[in-house]
N, CA, C and O atoms as a GROMACS GRO file, in nm:
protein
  568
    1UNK      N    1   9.251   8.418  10.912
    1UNK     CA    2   9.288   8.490  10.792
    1UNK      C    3   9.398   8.593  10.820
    1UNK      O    4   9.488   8.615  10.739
    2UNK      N    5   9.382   8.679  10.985
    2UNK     CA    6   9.438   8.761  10.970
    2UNK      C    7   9.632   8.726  10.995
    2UNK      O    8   9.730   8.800  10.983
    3UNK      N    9   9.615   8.571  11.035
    3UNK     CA   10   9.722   8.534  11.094
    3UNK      C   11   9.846   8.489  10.980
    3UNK      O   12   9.969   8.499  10.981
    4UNK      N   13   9.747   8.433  10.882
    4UNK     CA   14   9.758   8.347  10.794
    4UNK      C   15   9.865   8.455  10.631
    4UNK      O   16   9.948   8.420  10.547
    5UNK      N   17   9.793   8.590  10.665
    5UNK     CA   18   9.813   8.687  10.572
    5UNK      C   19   9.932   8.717  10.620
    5UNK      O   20  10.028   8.727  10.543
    6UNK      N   21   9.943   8.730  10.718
    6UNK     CA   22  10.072   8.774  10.833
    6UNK      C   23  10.206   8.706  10.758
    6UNK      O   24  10.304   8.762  10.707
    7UNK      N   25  10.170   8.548  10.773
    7UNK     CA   26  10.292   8.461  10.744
    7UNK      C   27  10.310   8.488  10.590
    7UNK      O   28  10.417   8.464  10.534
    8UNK      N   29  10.201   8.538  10.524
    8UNK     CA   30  10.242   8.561  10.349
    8UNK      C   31  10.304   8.727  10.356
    8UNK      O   32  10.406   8.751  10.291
    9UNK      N   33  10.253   8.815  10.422
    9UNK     CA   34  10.356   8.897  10.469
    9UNK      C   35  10.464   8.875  10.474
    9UNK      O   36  10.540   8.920  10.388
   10UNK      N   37  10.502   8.812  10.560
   10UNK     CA   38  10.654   8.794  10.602
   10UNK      C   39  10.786   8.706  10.497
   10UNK      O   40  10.907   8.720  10.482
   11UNK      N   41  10.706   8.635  10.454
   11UNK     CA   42  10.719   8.550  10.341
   11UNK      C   43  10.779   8.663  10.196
   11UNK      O   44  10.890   8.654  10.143
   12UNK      N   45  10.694   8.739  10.167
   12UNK     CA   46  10.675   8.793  10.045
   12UNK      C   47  10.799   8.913  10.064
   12UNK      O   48  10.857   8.960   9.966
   13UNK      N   49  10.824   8.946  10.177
   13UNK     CA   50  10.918   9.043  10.239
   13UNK      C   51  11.065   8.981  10.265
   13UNK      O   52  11.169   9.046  10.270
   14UNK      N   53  11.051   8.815  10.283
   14UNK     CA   54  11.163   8.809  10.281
   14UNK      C   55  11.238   8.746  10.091
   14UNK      O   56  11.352   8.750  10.043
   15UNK      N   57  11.122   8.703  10.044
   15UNK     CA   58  11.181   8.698   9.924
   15UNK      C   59  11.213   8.808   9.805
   15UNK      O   60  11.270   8.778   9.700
   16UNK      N   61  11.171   8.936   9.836
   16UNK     CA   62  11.168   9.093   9.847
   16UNK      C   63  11.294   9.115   9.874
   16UNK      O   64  11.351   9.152   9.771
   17UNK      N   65  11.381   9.108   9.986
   17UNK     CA   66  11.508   9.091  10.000
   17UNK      C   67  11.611   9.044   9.962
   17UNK      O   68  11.719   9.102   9.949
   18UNK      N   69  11.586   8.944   9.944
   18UNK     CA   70  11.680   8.804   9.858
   18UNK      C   71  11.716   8.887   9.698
   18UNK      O   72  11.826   8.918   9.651
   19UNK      N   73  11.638   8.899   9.666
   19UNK     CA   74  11.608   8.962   9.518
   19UNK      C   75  11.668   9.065   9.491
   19UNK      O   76  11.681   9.094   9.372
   20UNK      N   77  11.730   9.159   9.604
   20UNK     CA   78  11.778   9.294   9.568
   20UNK      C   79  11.941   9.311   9.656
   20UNK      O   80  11.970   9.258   9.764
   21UNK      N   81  12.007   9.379   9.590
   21UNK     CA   82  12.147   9.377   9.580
   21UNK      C   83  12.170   9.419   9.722
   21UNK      O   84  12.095   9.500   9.776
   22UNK      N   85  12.292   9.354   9.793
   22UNK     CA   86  12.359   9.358   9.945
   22UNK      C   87  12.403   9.488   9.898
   22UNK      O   88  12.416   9.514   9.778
   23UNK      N   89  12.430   9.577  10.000
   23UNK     CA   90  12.529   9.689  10.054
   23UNK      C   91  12.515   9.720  10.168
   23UNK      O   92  12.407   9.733  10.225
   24UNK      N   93  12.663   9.742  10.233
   24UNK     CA   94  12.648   9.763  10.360
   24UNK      C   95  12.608   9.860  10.393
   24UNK      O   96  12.635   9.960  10.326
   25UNK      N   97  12.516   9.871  10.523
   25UNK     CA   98  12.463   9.987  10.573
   25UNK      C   99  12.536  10.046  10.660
   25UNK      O  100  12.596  10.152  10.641
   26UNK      N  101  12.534   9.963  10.786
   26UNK     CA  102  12.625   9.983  10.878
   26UNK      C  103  12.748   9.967  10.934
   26UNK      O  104  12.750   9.853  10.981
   27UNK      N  105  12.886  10.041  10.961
   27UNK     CA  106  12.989   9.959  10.994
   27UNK      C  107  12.979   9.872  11.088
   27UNK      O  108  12.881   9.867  11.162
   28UNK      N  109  13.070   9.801  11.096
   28UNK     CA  110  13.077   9.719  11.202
   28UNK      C  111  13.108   9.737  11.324
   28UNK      O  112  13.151   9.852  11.319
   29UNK      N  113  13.118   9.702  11.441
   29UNK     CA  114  12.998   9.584  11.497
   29UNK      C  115  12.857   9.621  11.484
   29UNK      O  116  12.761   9.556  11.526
   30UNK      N  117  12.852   9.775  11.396
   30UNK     CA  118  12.718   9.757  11.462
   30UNK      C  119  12.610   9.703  11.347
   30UNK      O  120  12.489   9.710  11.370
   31UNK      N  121  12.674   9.638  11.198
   31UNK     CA  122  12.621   9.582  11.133
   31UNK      C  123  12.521   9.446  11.171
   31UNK      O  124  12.428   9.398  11.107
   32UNK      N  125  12.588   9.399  11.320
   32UNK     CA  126  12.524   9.349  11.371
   32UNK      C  127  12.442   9.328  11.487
   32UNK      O  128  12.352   9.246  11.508
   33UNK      N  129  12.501   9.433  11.566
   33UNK     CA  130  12.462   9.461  11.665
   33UNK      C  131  12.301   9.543  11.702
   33UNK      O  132  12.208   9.520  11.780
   34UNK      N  133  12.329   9.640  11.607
   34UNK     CA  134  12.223   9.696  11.600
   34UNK      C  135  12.097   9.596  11.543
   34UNK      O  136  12.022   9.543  11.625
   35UNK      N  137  12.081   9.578  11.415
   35UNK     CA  138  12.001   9.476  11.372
   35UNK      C  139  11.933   9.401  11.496
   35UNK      O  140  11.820   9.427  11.537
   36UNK      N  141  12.029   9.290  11.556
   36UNK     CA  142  11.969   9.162  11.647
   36UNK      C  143  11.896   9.261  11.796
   36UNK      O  144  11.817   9.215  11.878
   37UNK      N  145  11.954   9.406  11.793
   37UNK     CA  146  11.884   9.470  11.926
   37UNK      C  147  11.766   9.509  11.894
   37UNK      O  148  11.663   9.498  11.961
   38UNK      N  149  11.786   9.579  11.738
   38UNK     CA  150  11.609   9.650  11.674
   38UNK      C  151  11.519   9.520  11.705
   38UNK      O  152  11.413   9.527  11.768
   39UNK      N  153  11.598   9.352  11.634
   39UNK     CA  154  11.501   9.275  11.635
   39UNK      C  155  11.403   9.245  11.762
   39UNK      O  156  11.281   9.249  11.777
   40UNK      N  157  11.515   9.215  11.845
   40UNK     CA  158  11.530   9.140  11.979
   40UNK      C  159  11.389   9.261  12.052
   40UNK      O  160  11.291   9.206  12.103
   41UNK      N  161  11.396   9.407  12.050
   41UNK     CA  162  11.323   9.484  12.148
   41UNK      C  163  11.167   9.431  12.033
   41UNK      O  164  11.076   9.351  12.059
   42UNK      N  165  11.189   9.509  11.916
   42UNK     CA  166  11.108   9.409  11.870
   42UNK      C  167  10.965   9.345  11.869
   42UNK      O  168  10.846   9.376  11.863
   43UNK      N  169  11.058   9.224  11.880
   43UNK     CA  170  10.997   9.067  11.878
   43UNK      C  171  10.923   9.114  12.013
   43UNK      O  172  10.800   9.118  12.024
   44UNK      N  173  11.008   9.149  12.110
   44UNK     CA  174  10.961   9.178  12.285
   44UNK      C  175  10.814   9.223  12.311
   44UNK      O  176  10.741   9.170  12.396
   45UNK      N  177  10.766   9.359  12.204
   45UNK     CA  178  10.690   9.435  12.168
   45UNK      C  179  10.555   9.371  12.135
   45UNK      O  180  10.438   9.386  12.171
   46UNK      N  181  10.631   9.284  12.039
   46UNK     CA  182  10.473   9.208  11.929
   46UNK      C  183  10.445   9.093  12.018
   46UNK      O  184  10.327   9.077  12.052
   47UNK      N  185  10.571   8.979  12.079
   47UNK     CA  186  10.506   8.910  12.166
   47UNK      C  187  10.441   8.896  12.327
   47UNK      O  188  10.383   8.804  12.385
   48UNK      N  189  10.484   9.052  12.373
   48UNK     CA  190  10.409   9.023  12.516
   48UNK      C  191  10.301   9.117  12.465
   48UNK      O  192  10.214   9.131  12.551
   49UNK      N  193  10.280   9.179  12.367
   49UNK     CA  194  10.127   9.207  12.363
   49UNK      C  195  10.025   9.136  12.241
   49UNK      O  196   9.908   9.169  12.224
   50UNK      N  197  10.074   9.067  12.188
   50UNK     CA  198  10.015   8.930  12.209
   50UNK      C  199   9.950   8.849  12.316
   50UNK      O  200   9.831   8.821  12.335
   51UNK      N  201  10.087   8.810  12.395
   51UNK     CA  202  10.026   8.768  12.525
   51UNK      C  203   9.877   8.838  12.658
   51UNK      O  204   9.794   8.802  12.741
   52UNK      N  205   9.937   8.955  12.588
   52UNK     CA  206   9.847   9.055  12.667
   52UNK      C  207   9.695   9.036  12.634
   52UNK      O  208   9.596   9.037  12.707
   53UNK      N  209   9.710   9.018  12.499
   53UNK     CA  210   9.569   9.083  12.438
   53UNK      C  211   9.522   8.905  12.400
   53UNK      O  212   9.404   8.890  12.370
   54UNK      N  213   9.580   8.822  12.401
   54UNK     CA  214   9.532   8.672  12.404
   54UNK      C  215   9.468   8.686  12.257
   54UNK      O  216   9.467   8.799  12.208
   55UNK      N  217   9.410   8.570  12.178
   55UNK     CA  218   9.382   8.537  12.067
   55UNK      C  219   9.283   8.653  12.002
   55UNK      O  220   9.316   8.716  11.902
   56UNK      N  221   9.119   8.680  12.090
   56UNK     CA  222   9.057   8.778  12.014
   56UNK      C  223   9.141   8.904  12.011
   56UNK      O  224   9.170   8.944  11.898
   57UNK      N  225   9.194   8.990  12.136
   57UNK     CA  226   9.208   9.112  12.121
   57UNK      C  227   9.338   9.137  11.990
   57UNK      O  228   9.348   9.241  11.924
   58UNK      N  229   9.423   9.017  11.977
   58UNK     CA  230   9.559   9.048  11.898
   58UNK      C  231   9.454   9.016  11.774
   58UNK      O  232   9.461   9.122  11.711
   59UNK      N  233   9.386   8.954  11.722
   59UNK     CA  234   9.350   8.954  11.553
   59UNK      C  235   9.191   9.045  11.596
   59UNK      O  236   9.089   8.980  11.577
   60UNK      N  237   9.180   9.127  11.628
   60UNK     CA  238   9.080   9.190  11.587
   60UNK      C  239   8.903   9.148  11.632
   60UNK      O  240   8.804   9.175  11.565
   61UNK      N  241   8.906   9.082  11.753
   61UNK     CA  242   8.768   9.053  11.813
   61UNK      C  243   8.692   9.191  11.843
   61UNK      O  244   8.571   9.204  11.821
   62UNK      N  245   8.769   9.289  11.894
   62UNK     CA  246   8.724   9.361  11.923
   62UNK      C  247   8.590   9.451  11.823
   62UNK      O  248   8.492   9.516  11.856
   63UNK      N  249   8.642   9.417  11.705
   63UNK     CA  250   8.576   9.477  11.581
   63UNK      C  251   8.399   9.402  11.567
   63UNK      O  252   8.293   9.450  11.526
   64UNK      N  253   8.436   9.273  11.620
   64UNK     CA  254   8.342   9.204  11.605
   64UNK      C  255   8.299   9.158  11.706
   64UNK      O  256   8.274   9.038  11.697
   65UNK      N  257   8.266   9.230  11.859
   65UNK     CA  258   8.178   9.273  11.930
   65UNK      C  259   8.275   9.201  12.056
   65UNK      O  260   8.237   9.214  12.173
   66UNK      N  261   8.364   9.149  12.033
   66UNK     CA  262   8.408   9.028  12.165
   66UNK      C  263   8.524   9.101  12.200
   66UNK      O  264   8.622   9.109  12.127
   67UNK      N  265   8.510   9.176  12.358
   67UNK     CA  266   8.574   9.308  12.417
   67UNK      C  267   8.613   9.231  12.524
   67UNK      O  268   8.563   9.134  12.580
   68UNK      N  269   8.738   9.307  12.541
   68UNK     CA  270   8.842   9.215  12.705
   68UNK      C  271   8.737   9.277  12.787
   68UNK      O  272   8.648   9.344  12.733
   69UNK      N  273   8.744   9.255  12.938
   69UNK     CA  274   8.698   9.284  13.038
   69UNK      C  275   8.727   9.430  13.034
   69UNK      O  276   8.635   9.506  13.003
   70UNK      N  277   8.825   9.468  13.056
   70UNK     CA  278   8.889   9.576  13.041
   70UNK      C  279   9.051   9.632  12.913
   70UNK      O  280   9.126   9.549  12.862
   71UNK      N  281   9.059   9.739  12.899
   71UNK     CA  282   9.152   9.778  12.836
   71UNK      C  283   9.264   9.721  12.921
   71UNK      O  284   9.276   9.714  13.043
   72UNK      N  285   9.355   9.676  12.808
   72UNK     CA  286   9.488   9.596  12.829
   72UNK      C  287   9.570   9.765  12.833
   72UNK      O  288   9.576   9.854  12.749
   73UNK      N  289   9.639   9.749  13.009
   73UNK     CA  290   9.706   9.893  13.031
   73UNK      C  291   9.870   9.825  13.112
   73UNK      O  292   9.967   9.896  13.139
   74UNK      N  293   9.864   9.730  13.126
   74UNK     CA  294  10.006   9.663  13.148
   74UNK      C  295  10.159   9.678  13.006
   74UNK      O  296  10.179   9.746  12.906
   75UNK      N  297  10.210   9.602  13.058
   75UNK     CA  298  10.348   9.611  12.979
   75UNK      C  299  10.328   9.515  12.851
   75UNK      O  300  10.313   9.392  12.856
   76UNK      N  301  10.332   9.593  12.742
   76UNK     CA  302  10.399   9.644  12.697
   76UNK      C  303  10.339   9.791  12.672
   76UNK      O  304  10.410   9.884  12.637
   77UNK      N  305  10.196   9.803  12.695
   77UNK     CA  306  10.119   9.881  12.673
   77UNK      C  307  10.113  10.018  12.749
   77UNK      O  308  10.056  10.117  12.704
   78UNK      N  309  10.176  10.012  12.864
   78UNK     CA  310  10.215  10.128  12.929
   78UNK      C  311  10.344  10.208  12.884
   78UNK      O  312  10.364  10.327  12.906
   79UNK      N  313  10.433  10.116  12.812
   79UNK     CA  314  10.518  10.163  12.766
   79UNK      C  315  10.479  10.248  12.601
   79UNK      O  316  10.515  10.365  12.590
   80UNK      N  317  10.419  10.193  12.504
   80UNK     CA  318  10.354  10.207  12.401
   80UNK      C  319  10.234  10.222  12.371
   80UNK      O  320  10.157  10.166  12.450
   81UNK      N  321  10.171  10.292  12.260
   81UNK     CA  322  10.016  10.278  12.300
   81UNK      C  323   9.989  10.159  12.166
   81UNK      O  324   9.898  10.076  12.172
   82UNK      N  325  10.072  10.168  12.064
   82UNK     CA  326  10.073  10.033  11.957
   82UNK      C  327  10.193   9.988  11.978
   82UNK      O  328  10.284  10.035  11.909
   83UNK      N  329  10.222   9.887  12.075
   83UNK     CA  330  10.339   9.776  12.061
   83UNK      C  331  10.351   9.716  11.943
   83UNK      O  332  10.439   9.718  11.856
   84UNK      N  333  10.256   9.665  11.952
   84UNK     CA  334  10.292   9.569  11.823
   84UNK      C  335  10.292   9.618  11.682
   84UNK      O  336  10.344   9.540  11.602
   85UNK      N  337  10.251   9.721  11.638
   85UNK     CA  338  10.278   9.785  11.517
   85UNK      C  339  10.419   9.823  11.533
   85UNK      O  340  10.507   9.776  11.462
   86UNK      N  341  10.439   9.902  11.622
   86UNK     CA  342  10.589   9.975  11.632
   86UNK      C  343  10.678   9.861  11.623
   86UNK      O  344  10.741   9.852  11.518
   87UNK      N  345  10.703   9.732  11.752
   87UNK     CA  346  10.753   9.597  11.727
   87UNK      C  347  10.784   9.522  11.565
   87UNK      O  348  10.886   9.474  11.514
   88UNK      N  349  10.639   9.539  11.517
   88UNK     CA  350  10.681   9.495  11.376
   88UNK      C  351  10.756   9.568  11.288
   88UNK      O  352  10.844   9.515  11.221
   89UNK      N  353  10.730   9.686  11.281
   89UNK     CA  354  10.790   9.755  11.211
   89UNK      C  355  10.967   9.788  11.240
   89UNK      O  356  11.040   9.828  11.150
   90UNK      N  357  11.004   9.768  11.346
   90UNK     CA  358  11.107   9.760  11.435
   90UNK      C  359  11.177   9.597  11.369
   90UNK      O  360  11.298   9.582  11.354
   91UNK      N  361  11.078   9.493  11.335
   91UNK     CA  362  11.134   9.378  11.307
   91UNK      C  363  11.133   9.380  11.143
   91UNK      O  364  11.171   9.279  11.084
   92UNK      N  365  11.095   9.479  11.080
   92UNK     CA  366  11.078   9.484  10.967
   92UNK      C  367  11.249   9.528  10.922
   92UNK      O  368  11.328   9.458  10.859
   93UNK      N  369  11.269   9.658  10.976
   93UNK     CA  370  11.365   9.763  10.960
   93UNK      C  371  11.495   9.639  11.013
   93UNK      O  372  11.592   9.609  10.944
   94UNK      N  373  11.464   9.585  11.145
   94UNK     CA  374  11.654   9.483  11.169
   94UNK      C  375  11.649   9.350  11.050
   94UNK      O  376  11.752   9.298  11.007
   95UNK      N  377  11.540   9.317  11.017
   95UNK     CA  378  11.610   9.223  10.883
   95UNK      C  379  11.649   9.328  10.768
   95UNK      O  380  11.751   9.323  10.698
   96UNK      N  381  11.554   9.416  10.763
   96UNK     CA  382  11.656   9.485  10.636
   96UNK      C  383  11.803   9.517  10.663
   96UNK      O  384  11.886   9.507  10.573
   97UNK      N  385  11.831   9.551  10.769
   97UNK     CA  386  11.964   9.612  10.853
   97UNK      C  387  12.105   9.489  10.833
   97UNK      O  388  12.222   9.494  10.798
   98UNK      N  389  11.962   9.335  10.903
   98UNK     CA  390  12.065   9.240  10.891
   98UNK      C  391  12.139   9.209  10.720
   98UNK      O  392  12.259   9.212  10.691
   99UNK      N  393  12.025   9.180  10.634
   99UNK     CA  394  12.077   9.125  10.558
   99UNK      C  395  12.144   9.247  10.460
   99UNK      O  396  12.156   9.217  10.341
  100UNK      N  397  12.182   9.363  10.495
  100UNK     CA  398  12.186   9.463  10.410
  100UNK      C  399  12.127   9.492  10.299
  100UNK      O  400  12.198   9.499  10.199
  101UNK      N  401  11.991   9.516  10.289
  101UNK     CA  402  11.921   9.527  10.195
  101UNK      C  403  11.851   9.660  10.196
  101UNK      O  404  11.734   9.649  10.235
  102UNK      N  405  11.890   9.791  10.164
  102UNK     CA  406  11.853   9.895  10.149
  102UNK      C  407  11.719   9.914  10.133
  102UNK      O  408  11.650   9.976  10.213
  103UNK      N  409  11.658   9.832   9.977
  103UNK     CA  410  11.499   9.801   9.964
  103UNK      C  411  11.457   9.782  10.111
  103UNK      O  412  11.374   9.859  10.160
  104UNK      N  413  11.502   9.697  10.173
  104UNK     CA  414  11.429   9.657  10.274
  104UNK      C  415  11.379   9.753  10.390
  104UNK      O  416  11.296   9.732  10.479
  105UNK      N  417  11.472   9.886  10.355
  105UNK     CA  418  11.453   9.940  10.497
  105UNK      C  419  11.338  10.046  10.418
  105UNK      O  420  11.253  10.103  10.488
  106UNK      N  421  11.343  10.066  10.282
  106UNK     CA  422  11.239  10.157  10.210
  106UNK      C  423  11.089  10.066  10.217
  106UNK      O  424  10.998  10.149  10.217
  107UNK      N  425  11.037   9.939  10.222
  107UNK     CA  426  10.947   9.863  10.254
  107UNK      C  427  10.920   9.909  10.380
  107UNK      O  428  10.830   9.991  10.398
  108UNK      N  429  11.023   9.844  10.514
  108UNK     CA  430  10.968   9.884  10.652
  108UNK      C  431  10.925  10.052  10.656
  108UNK      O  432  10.836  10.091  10.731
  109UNK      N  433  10.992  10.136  10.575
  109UNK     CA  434  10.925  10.290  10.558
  109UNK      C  435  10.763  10.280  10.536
  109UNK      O  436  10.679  10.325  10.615
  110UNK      N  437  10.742  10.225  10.438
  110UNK     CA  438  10.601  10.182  10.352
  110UNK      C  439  10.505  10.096  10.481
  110UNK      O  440  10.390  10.129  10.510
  111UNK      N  441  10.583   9.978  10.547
  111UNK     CA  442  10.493   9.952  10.637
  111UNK      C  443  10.437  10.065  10.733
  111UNK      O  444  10.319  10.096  10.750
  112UNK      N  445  10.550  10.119  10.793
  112UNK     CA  446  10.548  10.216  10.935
  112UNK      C  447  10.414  10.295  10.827
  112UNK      O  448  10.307  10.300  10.888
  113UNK      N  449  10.409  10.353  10.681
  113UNK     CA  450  10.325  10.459  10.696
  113UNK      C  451  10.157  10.393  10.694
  113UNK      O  452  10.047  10.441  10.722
  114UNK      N  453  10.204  10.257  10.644
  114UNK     CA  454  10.044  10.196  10.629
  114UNK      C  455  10.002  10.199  10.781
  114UNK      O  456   9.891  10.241  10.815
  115UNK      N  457  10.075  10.164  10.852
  115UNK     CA  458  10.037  10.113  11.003
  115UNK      C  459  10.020  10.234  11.045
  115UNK      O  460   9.911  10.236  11.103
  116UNK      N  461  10.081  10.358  11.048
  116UNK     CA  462   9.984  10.513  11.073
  116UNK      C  463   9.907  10.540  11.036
  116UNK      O  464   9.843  10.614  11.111
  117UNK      N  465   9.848  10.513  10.913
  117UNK     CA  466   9.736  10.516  10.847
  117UNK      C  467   9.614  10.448  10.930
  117UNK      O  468   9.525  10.512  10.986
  118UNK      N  469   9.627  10.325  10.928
  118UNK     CA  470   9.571  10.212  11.026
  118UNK      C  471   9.525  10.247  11.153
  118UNK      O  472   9.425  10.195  11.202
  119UNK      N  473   9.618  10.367  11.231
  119UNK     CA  474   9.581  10.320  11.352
  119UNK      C  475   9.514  10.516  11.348
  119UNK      O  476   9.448  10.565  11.439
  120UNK      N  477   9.537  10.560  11.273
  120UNK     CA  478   9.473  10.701  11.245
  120UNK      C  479   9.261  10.645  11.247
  120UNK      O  480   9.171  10.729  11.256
  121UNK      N  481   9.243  10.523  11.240
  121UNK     CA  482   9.077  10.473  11.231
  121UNK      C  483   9.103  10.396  11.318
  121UNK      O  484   9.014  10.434  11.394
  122UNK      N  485   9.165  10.296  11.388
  122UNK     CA  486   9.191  10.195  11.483
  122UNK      C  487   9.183  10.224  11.624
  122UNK      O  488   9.109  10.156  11.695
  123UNK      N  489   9.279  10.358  11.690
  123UNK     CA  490   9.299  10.427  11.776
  123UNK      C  491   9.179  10.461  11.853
  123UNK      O  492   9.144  10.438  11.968
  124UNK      N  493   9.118  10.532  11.740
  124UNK     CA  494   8.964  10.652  11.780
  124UNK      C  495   8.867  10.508  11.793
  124UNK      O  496   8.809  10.471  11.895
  125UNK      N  497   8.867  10.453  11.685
  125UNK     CA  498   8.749  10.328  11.732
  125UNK      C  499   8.758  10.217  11.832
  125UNK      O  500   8.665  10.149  11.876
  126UNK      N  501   8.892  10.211  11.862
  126UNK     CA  502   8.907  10.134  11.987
  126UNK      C  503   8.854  10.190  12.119
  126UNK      O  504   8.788  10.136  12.208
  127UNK      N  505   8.907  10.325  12.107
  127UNK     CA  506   8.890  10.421  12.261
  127UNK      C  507   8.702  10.397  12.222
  127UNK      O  508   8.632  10.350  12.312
  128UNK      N  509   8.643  10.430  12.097
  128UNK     CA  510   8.491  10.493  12.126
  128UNK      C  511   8.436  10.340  12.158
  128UNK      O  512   8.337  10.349  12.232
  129UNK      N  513   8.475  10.180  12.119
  129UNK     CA  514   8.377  10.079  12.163
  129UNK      C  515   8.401  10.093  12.356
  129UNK      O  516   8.313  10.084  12.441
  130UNK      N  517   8.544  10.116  12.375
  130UNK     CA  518   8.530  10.087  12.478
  130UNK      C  519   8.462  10.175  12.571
  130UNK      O  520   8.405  10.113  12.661
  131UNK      N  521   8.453  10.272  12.574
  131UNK     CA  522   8.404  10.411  12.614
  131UNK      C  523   8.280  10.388  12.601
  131UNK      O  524   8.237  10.396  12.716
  132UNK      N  525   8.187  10.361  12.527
  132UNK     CA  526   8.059  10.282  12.482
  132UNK      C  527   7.969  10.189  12.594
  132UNK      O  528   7.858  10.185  12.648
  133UNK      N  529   8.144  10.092  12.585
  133UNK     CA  530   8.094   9.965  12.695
  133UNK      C  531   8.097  10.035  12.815
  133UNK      O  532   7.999  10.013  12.887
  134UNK      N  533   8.184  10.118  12.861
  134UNK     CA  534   8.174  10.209  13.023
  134UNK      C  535   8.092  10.226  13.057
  134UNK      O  536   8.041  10.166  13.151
  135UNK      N  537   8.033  10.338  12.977
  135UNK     CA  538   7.901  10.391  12.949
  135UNK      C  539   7.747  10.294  12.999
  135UNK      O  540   7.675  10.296  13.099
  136UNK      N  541   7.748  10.223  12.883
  136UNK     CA  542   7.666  10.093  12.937
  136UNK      C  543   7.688  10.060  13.040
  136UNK      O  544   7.608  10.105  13.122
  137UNK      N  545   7.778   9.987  13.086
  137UNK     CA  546   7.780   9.898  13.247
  137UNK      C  547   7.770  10.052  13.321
  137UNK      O  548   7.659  10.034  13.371
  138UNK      N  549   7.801  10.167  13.357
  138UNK     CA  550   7.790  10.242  13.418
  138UNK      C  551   7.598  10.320  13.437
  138UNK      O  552   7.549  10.380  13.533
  139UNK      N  553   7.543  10.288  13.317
  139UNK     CA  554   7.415  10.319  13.321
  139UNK      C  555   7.294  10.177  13.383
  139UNK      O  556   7.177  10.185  13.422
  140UNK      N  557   7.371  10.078  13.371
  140UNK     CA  558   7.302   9.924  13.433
  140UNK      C  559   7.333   9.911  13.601
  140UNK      O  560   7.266   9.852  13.686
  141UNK      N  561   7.481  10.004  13.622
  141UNK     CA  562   7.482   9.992  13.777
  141UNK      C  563   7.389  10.141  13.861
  141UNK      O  564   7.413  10.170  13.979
  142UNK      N  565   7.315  10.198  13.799
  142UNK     CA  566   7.238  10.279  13.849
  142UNK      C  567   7.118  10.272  13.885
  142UNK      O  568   7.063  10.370  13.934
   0.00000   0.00000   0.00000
């Protein structure tokens, strides 16, 4: 579901665009330049922590009791503490950039604040299951 919503996301955002009048944002080169770099770091963001966090941890297992071994503290995650929110939102903002669509960069605004919102309950409940599980295995090795 959560994957599935994703692609109607992306979908609904790009026909969101289409719909509303070009103006340029940026001069050039960096009309393009910038864009394909926001995308490019990105994409980087959402897909190696993906990779990181493998199928449960990226859609949300964690919620529903199925916990990595340990907290994912590698790259991209040492660099960021939400890759992939920041990533998306980062890929939100270079299509608006690319196709010059002003709306578009007021949407990626709207995402970035939902996704603070999000991780304002996400953050704290991630740290307390895992902290939880410590806890436990630390009271079973005694």
């Amino acid at each position: 579901m959560i994957f599935s919503f994703g692609v109607l996301r992306d979908h609904l955002y790009q026909q969101a665009l289409v719909e509303q009048p070009r103006v340029p944002i940026l001069p050039e080169p960096f009309a393009t330049l910038v864009p394909a770099a926001l995308f490019i770091v990105g994409q980087t963001f959402v897909i190696t922590s993906m990779s990181a966090l493998g199928i449960t941890g990226t859609f949300l297992g964690d919620y529903f009791g199925i916990l990595m071994d340990h907290r994912v503290e590698g790259f991209p995650f040492n660099v960021l503490r939400d890759p992939m929110y920041v990533g998306s939102t980062m890929c939100f903002a270079a299509v608006a950039l690319w196709y010059e669509r002003p709306a578009g960069l007021l949407i990626s605004l709207y995402v970035y604040i939902v996704y603070t919102i999000a991780l304002r309950y996400e953050g704290p409940f991630t740290d307390m299951i895992y902290a939880k599980r410590a806890e436990k295995q630390s009271k079973k090795e005694i």
